[in-house]
BAZAMI-450766 format. One line per field, with one value per residue (C-alpha): x, y, z; residue in three letters. Coordinates in Angstrom, 2 decimals. Layout:
! BAZAMI-450766
px = [X/...]
py = [Y/...]
pz = [Z/...]
res = [ala/...]
//
This chain:
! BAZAMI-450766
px = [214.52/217.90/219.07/219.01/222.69/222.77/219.63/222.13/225.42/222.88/222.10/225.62/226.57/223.81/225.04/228.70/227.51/225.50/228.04/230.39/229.80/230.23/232.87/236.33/235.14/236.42/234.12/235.45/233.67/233.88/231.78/231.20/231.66/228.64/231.20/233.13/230.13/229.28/233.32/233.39/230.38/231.68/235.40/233.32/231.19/234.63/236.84/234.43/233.83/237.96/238.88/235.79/236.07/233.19/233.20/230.03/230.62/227.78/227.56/226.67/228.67/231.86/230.72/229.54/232.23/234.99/232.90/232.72/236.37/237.38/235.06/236.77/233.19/234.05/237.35/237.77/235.69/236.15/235.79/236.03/237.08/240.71/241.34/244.31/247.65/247.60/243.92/245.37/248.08/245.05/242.93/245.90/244.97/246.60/244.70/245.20/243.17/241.68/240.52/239.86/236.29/234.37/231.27/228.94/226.00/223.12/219.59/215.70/214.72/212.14/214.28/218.09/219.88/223.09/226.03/224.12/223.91/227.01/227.67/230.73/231.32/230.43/226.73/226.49/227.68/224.55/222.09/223.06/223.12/219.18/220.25/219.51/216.07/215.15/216.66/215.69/218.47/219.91/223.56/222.39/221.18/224.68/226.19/223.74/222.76/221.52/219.46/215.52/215.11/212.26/210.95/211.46/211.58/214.98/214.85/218.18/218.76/221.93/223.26/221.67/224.19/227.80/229.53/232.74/230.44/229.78/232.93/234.68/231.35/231.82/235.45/235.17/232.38/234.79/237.23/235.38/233.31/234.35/230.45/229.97/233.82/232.31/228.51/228.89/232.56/233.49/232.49/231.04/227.94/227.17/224.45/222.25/221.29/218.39/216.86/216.13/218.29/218.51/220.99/223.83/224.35/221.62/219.41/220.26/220.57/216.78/215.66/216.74/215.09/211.96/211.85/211.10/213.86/215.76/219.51/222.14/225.56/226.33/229.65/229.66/228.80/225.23/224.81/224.95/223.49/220.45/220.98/220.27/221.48/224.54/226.29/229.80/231.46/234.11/236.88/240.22/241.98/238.28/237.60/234.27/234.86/232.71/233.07/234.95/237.90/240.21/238.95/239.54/243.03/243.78/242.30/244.61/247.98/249.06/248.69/252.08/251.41/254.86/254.78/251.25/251.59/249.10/248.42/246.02/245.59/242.31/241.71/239.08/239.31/242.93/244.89/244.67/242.99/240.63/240.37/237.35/237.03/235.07/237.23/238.24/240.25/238.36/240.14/240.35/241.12/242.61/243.44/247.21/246.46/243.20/241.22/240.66/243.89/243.22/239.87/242.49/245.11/242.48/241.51/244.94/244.91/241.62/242.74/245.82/244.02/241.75/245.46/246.67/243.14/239.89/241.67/239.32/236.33/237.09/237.10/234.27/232.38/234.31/236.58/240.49/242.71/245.84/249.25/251.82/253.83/251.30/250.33/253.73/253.92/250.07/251.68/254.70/252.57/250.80/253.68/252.21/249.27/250.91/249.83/250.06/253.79/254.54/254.93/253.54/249.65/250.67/253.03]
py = [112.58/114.61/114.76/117.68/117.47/118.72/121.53/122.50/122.81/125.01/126.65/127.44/128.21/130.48/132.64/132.46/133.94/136.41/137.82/137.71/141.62/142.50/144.65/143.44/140.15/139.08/137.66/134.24/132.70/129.38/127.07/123.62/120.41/118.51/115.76/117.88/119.81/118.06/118.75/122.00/123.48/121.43/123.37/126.69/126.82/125.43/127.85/131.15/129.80/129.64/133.21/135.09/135.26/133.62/131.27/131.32/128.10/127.09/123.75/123.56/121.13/120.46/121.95/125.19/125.46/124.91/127.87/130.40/130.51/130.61/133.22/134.90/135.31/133.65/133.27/129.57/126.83/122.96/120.13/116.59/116.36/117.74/119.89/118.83/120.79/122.26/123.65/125.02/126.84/127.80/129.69/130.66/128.60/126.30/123.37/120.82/117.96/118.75/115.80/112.10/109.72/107.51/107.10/104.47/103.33/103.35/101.17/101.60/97.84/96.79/94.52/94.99/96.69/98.98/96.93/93.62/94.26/93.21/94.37/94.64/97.20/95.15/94.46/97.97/99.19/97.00/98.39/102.10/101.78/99.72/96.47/94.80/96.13/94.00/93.51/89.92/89.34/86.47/88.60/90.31/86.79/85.87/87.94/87.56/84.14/84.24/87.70/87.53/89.86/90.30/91.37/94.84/97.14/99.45/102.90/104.37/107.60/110.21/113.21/116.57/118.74/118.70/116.70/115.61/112.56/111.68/111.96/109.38/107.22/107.28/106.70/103.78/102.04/102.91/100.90/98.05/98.14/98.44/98.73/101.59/103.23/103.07/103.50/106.39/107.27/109.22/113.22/115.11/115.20/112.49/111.03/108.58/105.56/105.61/106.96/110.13/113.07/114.95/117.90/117.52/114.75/115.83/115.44/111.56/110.77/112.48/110.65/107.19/107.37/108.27/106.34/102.14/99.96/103.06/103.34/105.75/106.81/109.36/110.15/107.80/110.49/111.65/107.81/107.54/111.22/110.12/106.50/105.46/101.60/101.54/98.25/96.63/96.54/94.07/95.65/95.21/92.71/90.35/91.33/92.11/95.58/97.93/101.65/103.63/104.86/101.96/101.14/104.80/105.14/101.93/103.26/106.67/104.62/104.14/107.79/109.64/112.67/114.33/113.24/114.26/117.85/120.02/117.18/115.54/112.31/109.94/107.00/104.61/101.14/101.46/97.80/96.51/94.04/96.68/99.28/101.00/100.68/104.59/106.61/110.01/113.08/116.28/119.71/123.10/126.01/129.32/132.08/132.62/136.32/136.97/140.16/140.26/139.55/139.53/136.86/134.34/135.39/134.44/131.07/129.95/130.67/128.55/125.60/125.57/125.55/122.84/120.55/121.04/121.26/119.47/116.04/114.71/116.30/114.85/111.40/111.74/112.18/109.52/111.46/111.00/114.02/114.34/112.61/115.29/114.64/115.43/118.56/120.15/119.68/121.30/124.24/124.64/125.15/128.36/130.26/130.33/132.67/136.12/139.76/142.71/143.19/140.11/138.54/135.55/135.79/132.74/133.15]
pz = [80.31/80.47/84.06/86.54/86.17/82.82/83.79/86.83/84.63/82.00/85.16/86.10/82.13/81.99/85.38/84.12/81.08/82.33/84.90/81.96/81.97/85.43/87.00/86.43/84.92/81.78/78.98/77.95/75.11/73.58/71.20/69.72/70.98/73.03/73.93/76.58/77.94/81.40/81.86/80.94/82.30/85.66/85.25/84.49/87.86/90.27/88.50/88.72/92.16/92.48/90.50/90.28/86.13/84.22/81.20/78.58/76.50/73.96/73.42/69.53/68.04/66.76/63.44/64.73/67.11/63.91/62.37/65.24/66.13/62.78/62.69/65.79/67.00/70.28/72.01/71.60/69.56/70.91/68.10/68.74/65.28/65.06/62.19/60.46/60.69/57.20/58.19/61.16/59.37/57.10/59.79/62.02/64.96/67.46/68.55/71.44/73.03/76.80/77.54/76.60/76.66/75.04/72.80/73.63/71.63/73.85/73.51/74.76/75.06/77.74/80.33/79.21/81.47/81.38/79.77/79.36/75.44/73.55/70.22/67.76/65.52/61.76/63.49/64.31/61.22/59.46/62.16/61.44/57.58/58.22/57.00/60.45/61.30/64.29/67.50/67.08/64.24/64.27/64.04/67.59/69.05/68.35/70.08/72.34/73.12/76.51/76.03/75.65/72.41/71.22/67.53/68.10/65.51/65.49/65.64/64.64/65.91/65.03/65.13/62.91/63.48/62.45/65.60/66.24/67.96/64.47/63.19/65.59/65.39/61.60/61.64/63.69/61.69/58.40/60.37/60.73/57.81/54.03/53.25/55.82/54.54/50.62/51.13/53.81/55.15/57.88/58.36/60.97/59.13/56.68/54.44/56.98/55.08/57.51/60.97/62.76/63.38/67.02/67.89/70.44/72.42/74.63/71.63/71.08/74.38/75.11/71.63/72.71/76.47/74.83/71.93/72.22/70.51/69.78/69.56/69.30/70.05/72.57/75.17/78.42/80.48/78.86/78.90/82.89/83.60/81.90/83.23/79.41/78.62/77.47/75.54/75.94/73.06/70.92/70.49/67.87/70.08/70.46/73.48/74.96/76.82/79.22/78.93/81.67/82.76/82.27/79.06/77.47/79.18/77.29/74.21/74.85/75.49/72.43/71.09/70.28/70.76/70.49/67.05/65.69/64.06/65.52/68.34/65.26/67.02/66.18/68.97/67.24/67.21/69.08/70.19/73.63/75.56/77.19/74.85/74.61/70.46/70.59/72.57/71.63/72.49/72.23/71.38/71.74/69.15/69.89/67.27/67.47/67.32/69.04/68.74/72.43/73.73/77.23/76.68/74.82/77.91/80.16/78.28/78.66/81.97/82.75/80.65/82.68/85.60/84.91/83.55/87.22/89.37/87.13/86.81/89.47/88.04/84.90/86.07/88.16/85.15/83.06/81.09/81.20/82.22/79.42/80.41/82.03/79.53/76.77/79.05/79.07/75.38/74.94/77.00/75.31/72.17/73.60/72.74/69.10/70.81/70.81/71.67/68.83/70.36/69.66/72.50/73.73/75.78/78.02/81.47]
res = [unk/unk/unk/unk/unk/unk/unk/unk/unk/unk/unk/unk/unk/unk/unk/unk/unk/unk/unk/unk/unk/unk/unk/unk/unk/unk/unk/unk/unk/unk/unk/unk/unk/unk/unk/unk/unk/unk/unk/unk/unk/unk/unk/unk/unk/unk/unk/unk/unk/unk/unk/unk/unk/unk/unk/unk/unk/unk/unk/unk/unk/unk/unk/unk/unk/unk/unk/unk/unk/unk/unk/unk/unk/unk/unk/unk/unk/unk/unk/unk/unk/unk/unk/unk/unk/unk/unk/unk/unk/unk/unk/unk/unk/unk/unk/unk/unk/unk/unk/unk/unk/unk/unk/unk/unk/unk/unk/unk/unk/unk/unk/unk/unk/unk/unk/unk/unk/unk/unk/unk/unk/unk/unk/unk/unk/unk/unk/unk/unk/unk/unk/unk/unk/unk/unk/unk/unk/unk/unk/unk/unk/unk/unk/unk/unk/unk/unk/unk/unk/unk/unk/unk/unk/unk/unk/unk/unk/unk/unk/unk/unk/unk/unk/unk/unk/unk/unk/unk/unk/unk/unk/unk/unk/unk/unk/unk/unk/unk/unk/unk/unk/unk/unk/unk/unk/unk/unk/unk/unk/unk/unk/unk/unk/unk/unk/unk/unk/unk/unk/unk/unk/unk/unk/unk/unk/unk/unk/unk/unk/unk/unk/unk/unk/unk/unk/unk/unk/unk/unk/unk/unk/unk/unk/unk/unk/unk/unk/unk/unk/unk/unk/unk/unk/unk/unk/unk/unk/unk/unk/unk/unk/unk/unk/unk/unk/unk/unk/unk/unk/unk/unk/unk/unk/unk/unk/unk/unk/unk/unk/unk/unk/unk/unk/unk/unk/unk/unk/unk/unk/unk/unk/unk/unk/unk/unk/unk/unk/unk/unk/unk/unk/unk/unk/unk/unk/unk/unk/unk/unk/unk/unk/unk/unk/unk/unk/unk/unk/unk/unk/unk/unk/unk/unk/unk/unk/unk/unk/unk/unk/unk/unk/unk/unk/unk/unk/unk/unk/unk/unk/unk/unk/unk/unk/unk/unk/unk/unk/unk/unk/unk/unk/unk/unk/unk/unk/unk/unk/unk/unk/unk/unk/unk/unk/unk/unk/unk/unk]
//
């Protein structure tokens, strides 16, 4: 069952969004990514809390956030999929991670508990295409070999929708797997050899509690919100890895950021002892000449704030806050945003 957390940051969305149209408050919209939500929605309730100004963001998926803001329907979409830098040029938008975390494949099985449950990514590649259908295989067990499994049938679950979740899920198992690169690839949406389809990561994560010998893939935090059991991973370097903090700032190290056009950077299966082999940035993307100039002035203003002021937030909840460095050069980028005079939105 989906924590109160996630009811209370609904809660908080839902108040933002309806004050939205109050006097002198400005009506910031965003879309897309489920990854970032717990984050955001936390940032959106301290800030209006802070400044007074609200923040409505929809969490949709990476898919319908990419749509929406090149739509200019909303003031800023959020993908965990970055768009590369000759689609950027394409729809006139600047685009910049806000934060870093990880994507951890989650289990229902009667007696394994959180992080008990190794895996590596070939296995899991077989599980999500259906060629190991039993938690009992002997490929699990070997991973496995002090763990009581029994026979039970696996239910895969995924996302419906078009995620940025999938995307980094899907690049991964490409990584690992030729099958999984030939058979199925790496999308935001892709042909499921088998299983069940849920939207958002609160959809997986609330398919997997309910469903015995489920699995599915979800971001660390929707795993411990719902107290779902997550597994450790083997990562690149052979190591068998937890999820948290460290691991994802290991997976992040290695990123060059000052040399990635458009900040198109893609963490999966990264080197390191203690990389987390699922980790991912997620982004935002802002029009470079927004309708609503003073909603995109304010955006900038909010993402700023939560660079210098949500770094603790975001690690309370698992996520890693960008590098200064990377932060100064994400800033120096909103120069691109500019008013009808011309002149840059940012200050």
């Amino acid at each position: 069952m989906i924590s109160t957390f996630f009811t209370r940051a609904a809660a908080a969305a839902t108040a933002l969004a309806a004050m939205a149209g109050a006097a002198l408050a400005l009506d910031i919209s965003g879309a897309g990514a489920t990854f970032p939500y717990p984050i955001y929605a936390k940032w959106a309730d301290t800030h209006k809390n802070e400044t007074g100004n609200g923040l409505n963001y929809q969490s949709i998926g990476s898919g319908g956030g990419i749509k929406q803001i090149k739509a200019r329907t909303v003031t800023f979409g959020a993908s965990d999929q970055p768009l590369k830098p000759e689609d950027l040029q394409a729809a006139n938008l600047i685009q910049w991670p806000q934060v870093i975390g990880g994507i951890v494949p989650v289990v229902n099985l009667e007696g394994v508990q959180p992080g008990e449950l190794v895996l590596d990514g070939p296995t899991l590649a077989k599980i999500f295409m259906g060629e190991i259908a039993s938690w009992d295989d002997a490929s699990i067990k070997k991973l496995n070999p002090k763990a009581k499994l029994a026979a039970t049938p696996i239910v895969v679950v995924h996302r419906s929708d078009g995620s940025g979740t999938t995307f980094n899920f899907t690049n991964y198992l490409s990584k690992v797997s030729q099958d999984w690169k030939t058979k199925v690839g790496e999308n935001s949406a892709v042909e499921w050899p088998v299983g069940v389809g849920a939207k958002g990561n609160e959809g997986v994560a609330n398919n997997v509690a309910n469903t015995k010998g489920a699995v599915g893939y979800v971001e660390y935090a929707y795993a411990k919100q719902n107290k779902l059991t997550h597994a450790k991973m083997v990562n690149a370097a052979g190591k068998v890895v937890a999820p948290g903090l460290e691991s994802f700032q290991s997976a992040a190290a290695s990123a060059d950021w000052a040399k990635s056009p458009g900040f198109y950077q893609i963490i999966t299966n990264e080197p390191g002892a203690k990389s987390w082999p699922i980790s991912a940035a997620t982004f935002i993307l802002l029009p470079k000449d927004p309708k609503d100039e003073a909603a995109a002035a304010e955006a900038l203003k909010f993402f700023g704030w939560a660079f210098a002021h949500g770094g603790k937030a975001a690690e309370e909840l698992d996520y890693i806050p960008m590098p200064k460095t990377v932060v100064e050069l994400v800033k120096k980028s909103w120069a691109e945003v500019k008013g009808a005079d011309g002149k840059p939105l940012a200050h």
